[in-house]
C-alpha positions as CSV (number, residue, x, y, z in Angstrom):
1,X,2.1,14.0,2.2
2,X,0.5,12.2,5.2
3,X,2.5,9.6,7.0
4,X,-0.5,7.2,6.6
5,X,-1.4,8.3,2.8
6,X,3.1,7.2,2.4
7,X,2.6,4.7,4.3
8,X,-0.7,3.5,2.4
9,X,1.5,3.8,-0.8
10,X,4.4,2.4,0.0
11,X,2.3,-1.0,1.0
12,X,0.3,-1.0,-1.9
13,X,3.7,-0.6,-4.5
14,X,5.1,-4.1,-2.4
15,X,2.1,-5.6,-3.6
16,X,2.0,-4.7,-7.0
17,X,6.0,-5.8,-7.2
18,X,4.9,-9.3,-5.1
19,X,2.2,-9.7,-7.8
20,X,4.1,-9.1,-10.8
21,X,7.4,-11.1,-9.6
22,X,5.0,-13.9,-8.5
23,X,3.6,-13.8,-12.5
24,X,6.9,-13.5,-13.5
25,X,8.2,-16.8,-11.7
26,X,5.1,-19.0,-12.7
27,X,5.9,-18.0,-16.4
28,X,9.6,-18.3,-16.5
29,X,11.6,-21.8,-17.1
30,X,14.6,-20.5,-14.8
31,X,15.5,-17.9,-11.9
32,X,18.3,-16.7,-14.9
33,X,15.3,-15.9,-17.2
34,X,13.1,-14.4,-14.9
35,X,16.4,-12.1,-13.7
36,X,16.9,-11.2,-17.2
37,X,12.8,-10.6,-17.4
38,X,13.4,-8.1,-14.6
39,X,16.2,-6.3,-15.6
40,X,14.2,-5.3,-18.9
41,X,11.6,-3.9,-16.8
42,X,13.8,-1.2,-14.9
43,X,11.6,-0.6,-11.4
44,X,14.2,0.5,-10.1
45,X,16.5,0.0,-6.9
46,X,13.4,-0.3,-4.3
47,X,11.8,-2.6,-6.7
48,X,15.2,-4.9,-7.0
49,X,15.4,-5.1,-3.2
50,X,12.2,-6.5,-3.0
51,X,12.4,-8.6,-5.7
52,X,15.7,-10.0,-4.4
53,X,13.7,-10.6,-1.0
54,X,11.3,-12.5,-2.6
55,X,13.9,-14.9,-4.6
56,X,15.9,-15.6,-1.4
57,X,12.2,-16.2,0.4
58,X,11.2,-18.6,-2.4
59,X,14.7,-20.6,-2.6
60,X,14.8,-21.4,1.0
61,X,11.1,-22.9,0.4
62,X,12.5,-24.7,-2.4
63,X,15.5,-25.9,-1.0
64,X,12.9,-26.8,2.7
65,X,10.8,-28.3,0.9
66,X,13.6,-30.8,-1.0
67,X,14.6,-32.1,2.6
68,X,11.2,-32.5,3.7
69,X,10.5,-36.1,4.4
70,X,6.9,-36.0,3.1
71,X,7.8,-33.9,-0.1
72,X,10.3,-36.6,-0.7
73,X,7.5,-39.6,-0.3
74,X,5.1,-37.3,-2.3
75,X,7.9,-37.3,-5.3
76,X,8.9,-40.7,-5.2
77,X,5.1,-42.2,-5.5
78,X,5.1,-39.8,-8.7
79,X,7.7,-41.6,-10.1
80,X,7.0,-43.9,-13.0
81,X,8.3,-47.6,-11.8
C-alpha cells in the first residue's frame, strides 16, 4: 500500500472513531455508561487509544471550563433565585 493511500486511511478511521465517541458522549448520562457503550463495541486497541485521548481531552475542558470565571457567572445567572 502507498504511504499516502495509509496515511489517507489511517486519518479518515480517527475521524470515524471522533464521530462515533462524540455521538456516543452526547447520548450517554455518564463517562461510566459511555465506557461500558464502548467496550460492547470491540474496535479494538487503536480504537481505545483514541477513544481514551478523547475522554482525557474532553475532561480537562470540563474541568477548564468549571474554574473559568465567566462560565461560573454564566451558571450562577441560570440559577433559579
Amino acid at each position: 500500500m502507498h504511504p499516502c493511500t495509509f496515511l489517507a486511511l489511517f486519518k479518515w478511521r480517527v475521524t470515524k472513531l471522533r464521530l462515533l465517541v462524540k455521538r456516543l458522549l452526547e447520548s450517554c448520562f455518564n463517562m461510566i455508561n459511555c465506557i461500558d457503550r464502548l467496550r460492547i463495541l470491540d474496535l479494538g486497541v487503536f480504537a481505545s487509544i483514541v477513544i481514551t485521548e478523547i475522554f482525557k481531552n474532553r475532561l480537562k475542558r470540563l474541568g477548564s471550563d468549571s474554574r473559568d470565571p465567566k462560565m461560573m457567572r454564566s451558571t450562577k445567572m441560570l440559577q433559579p433565585s
